[in-house]
C-alpha positions in Angstrom: 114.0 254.9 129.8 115.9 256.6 132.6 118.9 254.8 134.1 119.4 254.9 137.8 119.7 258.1 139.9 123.2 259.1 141.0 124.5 257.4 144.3 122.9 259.3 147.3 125.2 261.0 150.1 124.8 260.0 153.6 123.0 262.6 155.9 123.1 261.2 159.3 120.3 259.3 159.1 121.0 256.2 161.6 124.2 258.4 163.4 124.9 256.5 166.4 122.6 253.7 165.7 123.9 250.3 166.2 123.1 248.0 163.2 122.9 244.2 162.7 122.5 242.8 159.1 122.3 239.3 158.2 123.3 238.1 155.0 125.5 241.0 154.3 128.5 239.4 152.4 128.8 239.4 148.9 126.7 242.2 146.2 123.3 241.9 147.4 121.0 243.8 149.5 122.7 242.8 152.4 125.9 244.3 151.5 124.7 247.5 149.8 122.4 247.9 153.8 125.5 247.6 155.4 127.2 250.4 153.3 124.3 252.6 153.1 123.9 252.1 157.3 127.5 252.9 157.5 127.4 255.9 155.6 124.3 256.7 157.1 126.6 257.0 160.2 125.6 253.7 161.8 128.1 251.3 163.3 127.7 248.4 161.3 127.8 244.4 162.7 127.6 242.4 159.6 127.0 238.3 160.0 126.6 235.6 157.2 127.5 232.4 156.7 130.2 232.2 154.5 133.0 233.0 156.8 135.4 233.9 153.9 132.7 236.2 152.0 132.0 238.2 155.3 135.5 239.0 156.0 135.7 240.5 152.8 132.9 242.1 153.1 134.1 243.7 156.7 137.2 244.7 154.9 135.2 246.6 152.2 133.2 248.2 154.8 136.5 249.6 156.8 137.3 251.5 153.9 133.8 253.9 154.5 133.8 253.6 158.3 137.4 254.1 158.3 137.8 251.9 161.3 137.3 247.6 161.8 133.6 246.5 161.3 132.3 243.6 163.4 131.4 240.7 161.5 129.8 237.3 163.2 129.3 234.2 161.2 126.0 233.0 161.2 123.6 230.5 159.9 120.0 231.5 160.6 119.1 228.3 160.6 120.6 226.8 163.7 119.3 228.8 166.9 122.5 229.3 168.4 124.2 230.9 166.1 121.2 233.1 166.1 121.6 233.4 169.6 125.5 233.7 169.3 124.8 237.3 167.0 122.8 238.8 169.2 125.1 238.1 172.4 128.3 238.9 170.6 126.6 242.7 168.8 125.8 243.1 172.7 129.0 242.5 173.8 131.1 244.5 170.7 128.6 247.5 170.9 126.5 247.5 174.1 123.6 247.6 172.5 121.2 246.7 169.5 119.1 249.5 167.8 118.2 247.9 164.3 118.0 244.5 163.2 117.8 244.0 159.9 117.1 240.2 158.4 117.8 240.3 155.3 118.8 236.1 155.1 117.2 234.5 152.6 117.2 231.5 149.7 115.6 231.2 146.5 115.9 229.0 143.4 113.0 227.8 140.6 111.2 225.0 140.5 108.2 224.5 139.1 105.6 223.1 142.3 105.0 219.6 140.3 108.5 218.7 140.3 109.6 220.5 143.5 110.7 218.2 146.1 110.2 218.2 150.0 114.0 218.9 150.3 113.8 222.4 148.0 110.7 223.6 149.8 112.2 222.5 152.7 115.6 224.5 152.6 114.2 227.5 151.3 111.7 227.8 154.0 114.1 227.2 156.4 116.1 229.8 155.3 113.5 232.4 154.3 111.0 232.1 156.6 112.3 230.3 159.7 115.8 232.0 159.9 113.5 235.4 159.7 111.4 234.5 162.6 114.2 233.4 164.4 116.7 236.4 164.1 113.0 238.6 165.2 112.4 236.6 168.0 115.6 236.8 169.7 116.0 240.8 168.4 112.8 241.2 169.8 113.3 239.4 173.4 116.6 241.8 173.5 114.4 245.1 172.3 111.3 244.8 174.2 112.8 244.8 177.5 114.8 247.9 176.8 111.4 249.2 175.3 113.3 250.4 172.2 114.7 249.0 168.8 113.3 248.4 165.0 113.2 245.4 162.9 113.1 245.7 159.2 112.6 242.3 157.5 113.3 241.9 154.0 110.2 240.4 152.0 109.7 240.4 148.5 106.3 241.2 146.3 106.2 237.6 145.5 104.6 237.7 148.8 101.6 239.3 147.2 102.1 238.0 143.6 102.5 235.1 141.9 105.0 234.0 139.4 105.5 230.8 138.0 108.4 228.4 139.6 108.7 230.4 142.6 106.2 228.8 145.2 108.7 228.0 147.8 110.0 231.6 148.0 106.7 233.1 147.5 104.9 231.2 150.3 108.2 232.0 152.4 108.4 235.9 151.9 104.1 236.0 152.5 105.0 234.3 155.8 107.8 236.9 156.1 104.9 239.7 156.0 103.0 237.6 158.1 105.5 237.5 160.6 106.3 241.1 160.6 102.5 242.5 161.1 102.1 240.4 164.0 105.4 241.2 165.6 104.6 244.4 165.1 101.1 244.2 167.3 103.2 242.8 169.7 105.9 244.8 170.2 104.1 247.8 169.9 103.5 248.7 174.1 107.6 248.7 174.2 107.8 251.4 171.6 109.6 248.7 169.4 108.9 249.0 165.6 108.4 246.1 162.8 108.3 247.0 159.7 109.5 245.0 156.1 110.4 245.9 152.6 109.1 244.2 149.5 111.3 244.6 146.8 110.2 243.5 143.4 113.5 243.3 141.1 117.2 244.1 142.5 119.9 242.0 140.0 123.0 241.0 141.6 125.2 238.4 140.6 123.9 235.7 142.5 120.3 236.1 141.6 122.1 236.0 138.0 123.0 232.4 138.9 119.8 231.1 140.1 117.4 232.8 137.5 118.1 232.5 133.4 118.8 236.0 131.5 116.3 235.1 129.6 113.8 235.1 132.8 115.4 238.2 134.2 114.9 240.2 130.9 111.3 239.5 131.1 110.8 240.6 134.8 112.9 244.0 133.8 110.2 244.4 130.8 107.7 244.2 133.5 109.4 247.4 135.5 107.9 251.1 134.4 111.5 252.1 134.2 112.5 249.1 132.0 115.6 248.1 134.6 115.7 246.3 138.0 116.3 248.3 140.9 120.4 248.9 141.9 120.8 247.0 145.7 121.6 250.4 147.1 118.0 251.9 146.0 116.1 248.9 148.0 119.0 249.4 151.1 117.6 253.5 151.0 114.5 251.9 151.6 115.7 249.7 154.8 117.7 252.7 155.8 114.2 254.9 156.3 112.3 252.2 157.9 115.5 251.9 160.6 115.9 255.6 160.8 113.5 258.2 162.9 112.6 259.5 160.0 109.8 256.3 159.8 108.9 256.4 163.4 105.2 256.5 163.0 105.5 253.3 161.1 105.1 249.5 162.2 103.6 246.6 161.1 103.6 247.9 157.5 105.4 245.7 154.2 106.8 248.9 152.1 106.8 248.0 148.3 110.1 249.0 146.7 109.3 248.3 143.2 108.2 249.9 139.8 106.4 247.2 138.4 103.2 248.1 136.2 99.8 247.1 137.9 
């Protein structure tokens, strides 16, 4: 099987777009958006909410921007932080042009011996922190009758797997969330759009999934590997650049899972 493809060079796609990504500390998605925006030629505002993670990840960032990148702590579960991002990427760059919400939890359990608490906090996160970060991107965008929002789903929105109910029911609501949004933001010009990534290892996911588990779902791929982060952040790069402009309200699948 083929490994992955060599590390793409930035082309301008998102020059002089301003960019706000949640859940970018750390090696995830999040992260490898932020790099890929900022090499894309984006300036970058990066939020999470592990205050100590996010600096490091701003200092990583420096290094391709070649200048300090804006970082906001945030918890997408409390409203004014939310609130608190949006104002302060306002105030740092002027203006908003992409919001990506890529925040989310997971974790296994299977639905018999799940507990109101685990559904609970992983909806919270999921679901709820995505529909708040859209809401108050979109009450910024739609006055300004410009901006895109990429969410970031997952195709356990559309498929099931055993022990994942929480996060599956979360990440349907995600695309959900986003085609409606989409309807109605669509007068202002403003664009909704998610990606649905089926496998992307990073070592986090590597603590809250056995090897054993994660071996399995890599059989499942046609190219017998997960995806790297930066190939699902390429994704989130073409749904924030131009280069998608016809498209809204649409869940892109980034995956290479067999039927």
């Amino acid at each position: 099987m083929p490994g992955p493809p060599r590390y793409p060079e930035g082309h301008g796609l998102l020059a002089d777009k301003v960019v706000v990504i949640t859940a970018a500390a750390g090696t995830g998605i999040g992260f490898a958006t932020a790099k890929r925006c900022a090499e894309e030629g984006a300036f970058v505002i990066v939020s999470d909410h592990h205050e100590r993670r996010l600096r490091e990840a701003a200092g990583r960032l420096s290094e391709v921007t070649g200048g300090p990148v804006p970082a906001v702590r945030c918890d997408v579960t409390v409203e004014d932080d939310v609130q608190h991002l949006l104002e302060a990427a306002v105030a740092e760059a002027g203006r908003v042009d992409v919001m990506v919400n890529n925040a989310g939890l997971g974790g296994t359990a299977r639905l018999v011996d799940m507990t109101d608490e685990q559904w609970r906090v992983v909806l919270d996160v999921t679901l709820n922190g995505t529909f708040r970060c859209t809401r108050a991107a979109l009450r910024y965008m739609v006055p300004r009758r410009s901006g895109v929002i990429v969410n970031n789903a997952s195709v356990l929105g559309w498929r099931g797997q055993a022990g994942q109910a929480h996060y599956a029911a979360a990440k349907a609501g995600v695309m959900a969330l986003t085609r409606c949004a989409a309807l109605e933001a669509a007068d202002a010009g403003v664009r909704v759009n998610a990606v649905a990534p089926s496998l992307a290892i990073h070592p986090f996911l590597s603590k809250v999934i056995a090897e054993e588990e994660l071996e399995e779902l890599r059989q499942r791929e046609a190219f017998g590997r997960s995806a790297e982060t930066w190939e699902v952040a390429n994704a989130i790069v073409f749904l924030a650049s131009d280069y998608s402009s016809y498209m809204t309200g649409e869940v892109m699948s980034v995956s290479s899972q067999h039927p």
